[in-house]
C-alpha positions as CSV (number, residue, x, y, z in Angstrom):
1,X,76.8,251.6,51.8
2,X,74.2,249.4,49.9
3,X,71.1,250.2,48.0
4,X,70.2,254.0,47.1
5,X,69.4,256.9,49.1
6,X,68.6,260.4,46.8
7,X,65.5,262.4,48.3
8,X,67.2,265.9,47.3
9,X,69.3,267.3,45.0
10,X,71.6,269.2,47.6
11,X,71.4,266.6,50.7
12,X,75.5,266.0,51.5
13,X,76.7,263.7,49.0
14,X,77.9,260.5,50.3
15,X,78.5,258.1,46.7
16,X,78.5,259.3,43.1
17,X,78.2,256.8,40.0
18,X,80.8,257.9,37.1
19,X,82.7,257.0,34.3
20,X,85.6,258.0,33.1
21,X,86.2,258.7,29.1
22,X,87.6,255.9,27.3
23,X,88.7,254.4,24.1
24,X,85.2,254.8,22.8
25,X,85.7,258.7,22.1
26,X,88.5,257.0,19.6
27,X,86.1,255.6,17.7
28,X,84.6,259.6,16.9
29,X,84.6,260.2,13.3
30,X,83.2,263.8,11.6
31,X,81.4,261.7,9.6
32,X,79.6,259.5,12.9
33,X,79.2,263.1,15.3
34,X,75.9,263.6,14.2
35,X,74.5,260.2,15.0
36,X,76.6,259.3,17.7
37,X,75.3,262.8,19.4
38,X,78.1,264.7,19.5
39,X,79.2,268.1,18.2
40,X,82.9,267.9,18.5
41,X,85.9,265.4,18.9
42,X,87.2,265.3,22.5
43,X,90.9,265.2,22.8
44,X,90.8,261.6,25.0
45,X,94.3,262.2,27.1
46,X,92.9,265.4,28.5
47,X,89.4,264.8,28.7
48,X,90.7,262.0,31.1
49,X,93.1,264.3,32.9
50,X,89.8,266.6,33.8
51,X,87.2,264.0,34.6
52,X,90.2,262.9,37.1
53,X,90.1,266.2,38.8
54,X,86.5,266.0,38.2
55,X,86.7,262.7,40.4
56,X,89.4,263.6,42.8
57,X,88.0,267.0,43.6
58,X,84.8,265.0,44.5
59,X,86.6,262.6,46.6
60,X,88.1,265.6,48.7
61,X,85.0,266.6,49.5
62,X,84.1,262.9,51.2
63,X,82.2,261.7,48.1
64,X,82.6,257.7,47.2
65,X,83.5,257.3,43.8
66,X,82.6,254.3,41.8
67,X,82.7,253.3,38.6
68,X,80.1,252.5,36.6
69,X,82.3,250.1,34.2
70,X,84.2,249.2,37.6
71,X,79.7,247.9,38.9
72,X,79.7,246.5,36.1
73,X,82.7,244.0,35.7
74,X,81.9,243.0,39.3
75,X,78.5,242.2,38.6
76,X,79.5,239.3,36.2
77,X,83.1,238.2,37.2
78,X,82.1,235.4,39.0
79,X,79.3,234.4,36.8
80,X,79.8,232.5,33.4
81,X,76.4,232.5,32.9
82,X,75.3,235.7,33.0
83,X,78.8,236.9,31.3
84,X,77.4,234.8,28.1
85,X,73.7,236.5,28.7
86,X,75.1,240.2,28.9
87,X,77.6,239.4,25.2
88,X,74.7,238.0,23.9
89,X,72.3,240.8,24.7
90,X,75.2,243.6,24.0
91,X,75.6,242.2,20.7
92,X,71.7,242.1,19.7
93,X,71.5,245.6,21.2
94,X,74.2,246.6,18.6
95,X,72.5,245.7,15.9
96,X,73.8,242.3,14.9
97,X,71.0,240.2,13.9
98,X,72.8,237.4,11.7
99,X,73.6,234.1,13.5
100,X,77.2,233.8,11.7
101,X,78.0,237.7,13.4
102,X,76.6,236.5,17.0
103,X,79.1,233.9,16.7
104,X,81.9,235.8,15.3
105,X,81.3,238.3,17.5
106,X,80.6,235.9,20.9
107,X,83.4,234.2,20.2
108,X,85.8,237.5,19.7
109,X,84.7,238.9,23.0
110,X,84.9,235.9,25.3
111,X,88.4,234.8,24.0
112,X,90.0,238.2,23.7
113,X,88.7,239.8,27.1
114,X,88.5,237.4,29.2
115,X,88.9,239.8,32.0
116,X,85.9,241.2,32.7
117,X,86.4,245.1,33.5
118,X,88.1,244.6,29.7
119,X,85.2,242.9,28.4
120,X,83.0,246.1,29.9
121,X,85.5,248.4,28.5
122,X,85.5,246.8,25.3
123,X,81.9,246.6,24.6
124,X,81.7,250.7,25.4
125,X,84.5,251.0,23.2
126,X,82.7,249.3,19.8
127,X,84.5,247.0,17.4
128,X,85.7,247.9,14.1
129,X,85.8,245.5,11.2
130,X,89.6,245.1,11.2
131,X,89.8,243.8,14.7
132,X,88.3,240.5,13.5
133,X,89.7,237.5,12.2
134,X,87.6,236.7,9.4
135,X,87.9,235.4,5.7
136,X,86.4,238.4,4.3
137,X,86.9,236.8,0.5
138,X,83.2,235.0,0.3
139,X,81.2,237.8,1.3
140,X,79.7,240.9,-0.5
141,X,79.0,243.1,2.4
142,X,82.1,242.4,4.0
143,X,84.3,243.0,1.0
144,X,82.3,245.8,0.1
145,X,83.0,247.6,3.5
146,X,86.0,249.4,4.7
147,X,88.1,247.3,7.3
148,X,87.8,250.7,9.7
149,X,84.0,250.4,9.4
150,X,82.3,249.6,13.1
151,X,80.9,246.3,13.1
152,X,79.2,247.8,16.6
153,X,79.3,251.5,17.2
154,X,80.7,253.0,20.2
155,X,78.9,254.3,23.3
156,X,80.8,257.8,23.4
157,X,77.7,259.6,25.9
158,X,78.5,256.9,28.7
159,X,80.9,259.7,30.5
160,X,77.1,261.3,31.2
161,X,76.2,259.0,33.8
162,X,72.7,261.1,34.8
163,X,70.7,260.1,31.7
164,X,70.6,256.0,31.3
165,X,69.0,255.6,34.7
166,X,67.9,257.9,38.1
167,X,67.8,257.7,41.7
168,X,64.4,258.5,42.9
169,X,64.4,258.1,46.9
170,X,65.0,255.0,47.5
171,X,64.5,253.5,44.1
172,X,65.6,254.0,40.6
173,X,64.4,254.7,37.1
174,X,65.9,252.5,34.3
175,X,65.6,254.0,31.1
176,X,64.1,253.7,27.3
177,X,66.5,256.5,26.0
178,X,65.4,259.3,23.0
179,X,67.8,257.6,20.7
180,X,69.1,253.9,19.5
181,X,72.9,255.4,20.0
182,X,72.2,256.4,23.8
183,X,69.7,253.0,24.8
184,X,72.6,250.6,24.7
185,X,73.8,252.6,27.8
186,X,71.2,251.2,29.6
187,X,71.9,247.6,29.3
188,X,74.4,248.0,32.5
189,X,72.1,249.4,34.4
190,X,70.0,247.0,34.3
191,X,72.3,244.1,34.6
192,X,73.9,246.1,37.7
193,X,70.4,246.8,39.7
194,X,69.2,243.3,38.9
195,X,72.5,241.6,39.8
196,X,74.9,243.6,42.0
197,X,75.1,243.0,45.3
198,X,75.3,246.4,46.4
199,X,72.2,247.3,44.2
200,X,70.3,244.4,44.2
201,X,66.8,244.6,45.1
202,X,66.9,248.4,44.8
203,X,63.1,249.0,43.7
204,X,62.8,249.7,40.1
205,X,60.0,252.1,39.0
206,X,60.9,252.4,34.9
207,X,62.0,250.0,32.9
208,X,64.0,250.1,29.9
209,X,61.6,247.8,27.8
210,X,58.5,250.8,28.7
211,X,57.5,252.1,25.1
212,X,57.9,255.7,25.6
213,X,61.2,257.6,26.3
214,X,63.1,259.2,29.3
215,X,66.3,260.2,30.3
216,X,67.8,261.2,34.0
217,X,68.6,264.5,33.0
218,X,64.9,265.3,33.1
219,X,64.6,263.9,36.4
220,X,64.7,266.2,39.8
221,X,64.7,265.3,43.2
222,X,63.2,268.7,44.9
223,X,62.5,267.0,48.3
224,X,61.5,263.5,49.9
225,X,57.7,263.8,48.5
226,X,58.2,266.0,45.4
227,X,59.9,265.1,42.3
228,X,60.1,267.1,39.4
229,X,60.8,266.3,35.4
230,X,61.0,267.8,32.2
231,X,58.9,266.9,29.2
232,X,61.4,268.0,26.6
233,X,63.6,266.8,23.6
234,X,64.1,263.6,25.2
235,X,61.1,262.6,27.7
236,X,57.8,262.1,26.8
237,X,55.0,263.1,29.3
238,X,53.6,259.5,28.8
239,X,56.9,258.4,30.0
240,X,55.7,260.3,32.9
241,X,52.9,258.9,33.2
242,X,53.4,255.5,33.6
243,X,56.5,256.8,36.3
244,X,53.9,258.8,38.6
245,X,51.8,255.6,38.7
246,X,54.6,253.1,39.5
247,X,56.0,255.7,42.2
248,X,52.7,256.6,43.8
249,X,51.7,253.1,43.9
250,X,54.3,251.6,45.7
251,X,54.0,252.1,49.0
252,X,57.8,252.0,50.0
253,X,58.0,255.2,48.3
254,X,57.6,258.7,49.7
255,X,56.9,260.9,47.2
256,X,53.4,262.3,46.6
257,X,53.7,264.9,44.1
258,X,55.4,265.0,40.3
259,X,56.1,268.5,38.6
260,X,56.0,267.9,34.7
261,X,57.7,271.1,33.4
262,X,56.7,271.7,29.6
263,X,60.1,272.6,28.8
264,X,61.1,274.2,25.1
265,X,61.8,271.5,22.6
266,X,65.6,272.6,21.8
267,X,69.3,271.4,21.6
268,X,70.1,274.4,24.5
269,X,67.2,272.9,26.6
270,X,67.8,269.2,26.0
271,X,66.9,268.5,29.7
272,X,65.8,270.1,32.5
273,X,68.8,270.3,34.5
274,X,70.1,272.5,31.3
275,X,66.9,274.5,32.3
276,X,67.3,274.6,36.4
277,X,69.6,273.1,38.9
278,X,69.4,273.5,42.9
279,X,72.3,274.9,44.8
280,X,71.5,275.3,48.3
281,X,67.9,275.5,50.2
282,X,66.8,278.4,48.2
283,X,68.9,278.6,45.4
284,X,68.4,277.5,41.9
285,X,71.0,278.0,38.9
286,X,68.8,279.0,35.7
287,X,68.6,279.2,32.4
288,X,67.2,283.0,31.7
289,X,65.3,281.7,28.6
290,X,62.9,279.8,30.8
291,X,61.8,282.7,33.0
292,X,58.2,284.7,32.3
293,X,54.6,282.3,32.1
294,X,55.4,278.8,32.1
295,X,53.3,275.7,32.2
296,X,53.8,273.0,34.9
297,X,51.7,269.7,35.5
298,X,51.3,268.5,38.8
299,X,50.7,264.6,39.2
300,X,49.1,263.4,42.2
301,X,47.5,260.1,43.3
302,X,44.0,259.8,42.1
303,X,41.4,257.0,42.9
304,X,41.5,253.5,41.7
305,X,45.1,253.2,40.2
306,X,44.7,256.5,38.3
307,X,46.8,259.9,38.4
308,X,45.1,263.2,38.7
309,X,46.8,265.8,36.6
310,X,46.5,269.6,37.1
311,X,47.5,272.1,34.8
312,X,49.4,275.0,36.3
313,X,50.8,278.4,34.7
314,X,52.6,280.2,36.9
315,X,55.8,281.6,36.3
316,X,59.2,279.5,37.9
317,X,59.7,280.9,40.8
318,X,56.7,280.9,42.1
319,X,56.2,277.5,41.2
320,X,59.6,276.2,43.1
321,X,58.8,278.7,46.1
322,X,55.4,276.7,46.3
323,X,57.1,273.4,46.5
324,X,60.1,274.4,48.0
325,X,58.5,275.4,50.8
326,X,60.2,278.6,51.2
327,X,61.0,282.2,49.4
328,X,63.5,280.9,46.3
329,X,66.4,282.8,44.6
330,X,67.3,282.4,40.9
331,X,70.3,283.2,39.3
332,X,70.5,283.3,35.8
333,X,73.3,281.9,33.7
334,X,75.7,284.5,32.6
335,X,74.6,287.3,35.5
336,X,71.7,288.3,33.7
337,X,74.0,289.5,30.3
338,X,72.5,287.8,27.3
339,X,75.5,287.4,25.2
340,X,77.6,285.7,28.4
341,X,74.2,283.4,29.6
342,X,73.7,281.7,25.7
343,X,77.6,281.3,25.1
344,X,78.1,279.9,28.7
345,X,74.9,277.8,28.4
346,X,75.9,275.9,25.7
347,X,79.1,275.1,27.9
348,X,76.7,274.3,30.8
349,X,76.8,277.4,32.7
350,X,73.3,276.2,34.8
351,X,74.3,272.4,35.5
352,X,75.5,272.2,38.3
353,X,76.7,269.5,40.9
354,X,75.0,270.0,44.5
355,X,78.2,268.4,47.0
356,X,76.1,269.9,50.0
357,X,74.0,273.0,50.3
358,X,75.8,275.8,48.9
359,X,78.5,274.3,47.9
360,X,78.6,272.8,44.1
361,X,80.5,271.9,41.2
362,X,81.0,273.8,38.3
363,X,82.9,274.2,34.9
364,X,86.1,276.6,35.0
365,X,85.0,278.1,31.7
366,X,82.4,280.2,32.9
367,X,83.7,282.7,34.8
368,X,81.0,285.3,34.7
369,X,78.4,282.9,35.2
370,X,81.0,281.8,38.2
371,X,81.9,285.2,39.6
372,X,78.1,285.8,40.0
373,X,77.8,282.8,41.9
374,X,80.3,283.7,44.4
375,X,79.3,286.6,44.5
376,X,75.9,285.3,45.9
377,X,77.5,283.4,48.5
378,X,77.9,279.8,46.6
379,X,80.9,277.7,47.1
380,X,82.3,276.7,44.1
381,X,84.5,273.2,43.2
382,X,86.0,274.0,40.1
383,X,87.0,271.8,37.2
384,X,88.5,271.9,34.3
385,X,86.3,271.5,31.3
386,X,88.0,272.6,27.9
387,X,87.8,268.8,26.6
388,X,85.0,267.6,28.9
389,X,82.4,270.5,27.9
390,X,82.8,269.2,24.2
391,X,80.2,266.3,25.1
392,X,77.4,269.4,26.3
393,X,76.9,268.4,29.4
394,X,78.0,269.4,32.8
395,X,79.2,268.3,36.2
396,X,75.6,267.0,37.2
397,X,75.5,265.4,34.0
398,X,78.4,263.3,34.1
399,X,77.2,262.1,37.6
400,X,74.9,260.0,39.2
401,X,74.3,260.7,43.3
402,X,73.5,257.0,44.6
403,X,73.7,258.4,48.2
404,X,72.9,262.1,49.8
405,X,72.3,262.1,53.6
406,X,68.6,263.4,54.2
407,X,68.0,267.0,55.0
């Protein structure tokens, strides 16, 4: 199964792009949480053990799972060249500017991890001082520094697989991310859709050099010709703008319509799919704080290269029922109970996995949120989440659909 297909987001799903935890959540100091985006320290062993049920539960229900460190090590096995141009560009991305660090640091990675899924690992893991061998005697900033201090940080997000890029039909979106920690994620998905051979020549409608920021969290497929995303904490609307007219100017792409939902600016609505997930035809999982008047731009194809925006306010349901294309039903996070909805929110309560219509993915933890689902007819795939939910983000978050069948 080559190239991407993703023109819903409850179609069957057929491959899933993931990754599982790794060494780089060792690298999580109380000191670093804040800037590295994170709220808590994971416990690695079983934040593994879940994302493997996480996987293996997926792979029971006929979903391919790949690895997005697994893409990525095949993409430059066979090729020296662009091996070199990836340690090269991994190390500027890090922050490394000095000619004697490029070379300490080249030379590190190439010898040590040869192997090239290592290599991947490695550079999502960081590199502390310590690990290199360096005369550390002639230098100020190196004697002045701590031999734990990372030389390059860790990418401890990378378990989210959504945000760094998006499926969108038959294309994808590679992103500019809202902050320095989260952009290096990017780099393989680039590398991977330029390079791969299973991805190669997928169309690319964003790049990650574009000036403004967006992340895939923000981005959902309703249907083949409408796709909706969030301006929020981490996409701009010019972002948005400059998608709508790559998308509606290509002509191998379906969609004719963009929803830009003017979403709270919060940590608890970070992106949309914290706001709204769908679960079957007419079913949505929501966040109860986003019910009531709402505003929502639709982006359209205008003359000459242009966009043509219209402002709507409308209230969400009406808005999905519109583009839907039939009666929608909304259940709140929590069963309606406002205490239950904002504590199983912040564990991800309305972000969902879609595995076919009506059937979905969810977080063990929360069970009223859960009960009320099944009580509305949903299927649920339940996964354990004590260690996983410590990262804020879901089952649809720490995937990335590269194939649904078409409804």
């Amino acid at each position: 199964m080559t190239g991407v297909n993703v023109k819903s987001e409850i179609g069957p799903l057929k491959k899933v792009i993931l990754h599982r935890p790794g060494n780089e959540l060792l690298n999580l100091t109380p000191d670093t949480l804040e800037r590295l985006l994170f709220d808590d320290i994971p416990f690695l062993e079983i934040a593994q053990q879940e994302h493997d049920a996480f996987a293996q539960a997926l792979r029971d229900n006929g979903v391919e799972v790949v690895y997005l460190e697994d893409l990525m090590a095949e993409t430059i096995r066979d090729n020296a060249a662009l091996r070199s141009q990836f340690i090269e560009q991994w190390i500027e991305e890090a922050n490394v500017h000095t000619d004697k660090w490029h070379k300490i640091l080249h030379e590190y990675l190439d010898s040590e991890y040869a192997d090239a899924k290592a290599l991947v690992e490695k550079t999502m893991t960081g590199i502390t001082l310590d690990e290199l061998d360096i005369d550390r005697t002639n230098s100020l900033v190196d004697l002045v520094s701590s031999p734990t201090e990372m030389v390059c940080d860790p990418m401890p997000n990378l378990y989210f697989t959504r945000d760094p890029f998006a499926m969108v039909g038959n294309g994808v979106t590679i992103h500019r991310m809202y902050s320095v920690t989260r952009n290096r994620e990017t780099i393989y998905g680039q590398y991977i859709f330029d390079n791969h051979p299973d991805f190669k020549g997928t169309p690319q409608y964003y790049s990650r050099k574009e000036a403004f920021h967006i992340e895939g969290g923000d981005v959902l497929n309703i249907n083949d010709h409408v796709l909706a995303i969030g301006i929020s904490q981490r996409t701009e609307p010019d972002a948005i703008d400059t998608l709508a007219q790559s998308i509606f100017h290509d002509e191998r792409s379906s969609i004719d319509t963009i929803l830009a939902f003017d979403i709270p600016n919060s940590r608890a609505f970070m992106h949309l799919d914290t706001v709204f997930t769908q679960i079957d035809h007419d079913k949505f999982t929501i966040h109860p704080g986003i019910l009531g008047p709402l505003t929502v731009f639709e982006l359209t194809k205008g003359a000459e290269g242009k966009v043509k925006v219209n402002r709507l306010d409308s209230d969400l349901e009406s808005i999905l029922t519109k583009y839907v294309g039939q009666p929608v039903q909304l259940l709140q996070c929590g069963a309606g109970d406002r205490i239950a909805a904002e504590r199983e929110q912040w564990n991800d309560g309305s972000n969902t996995l879609c595995i076919e219509p009506g059937k979905i993915c969810v977080y063990q933890r929360n069970n009223v949120t859960n009960d009320f689902l099944y009580k509305n007819g949903l299927e649920l795939v339940v996964i354990p989440s004590c260690e996983l939910s410590r990262g804020r983000g879901g089952p649809r978050c720490m995937s990335m659909p590269a194939w649904r069948e078409d409804l």
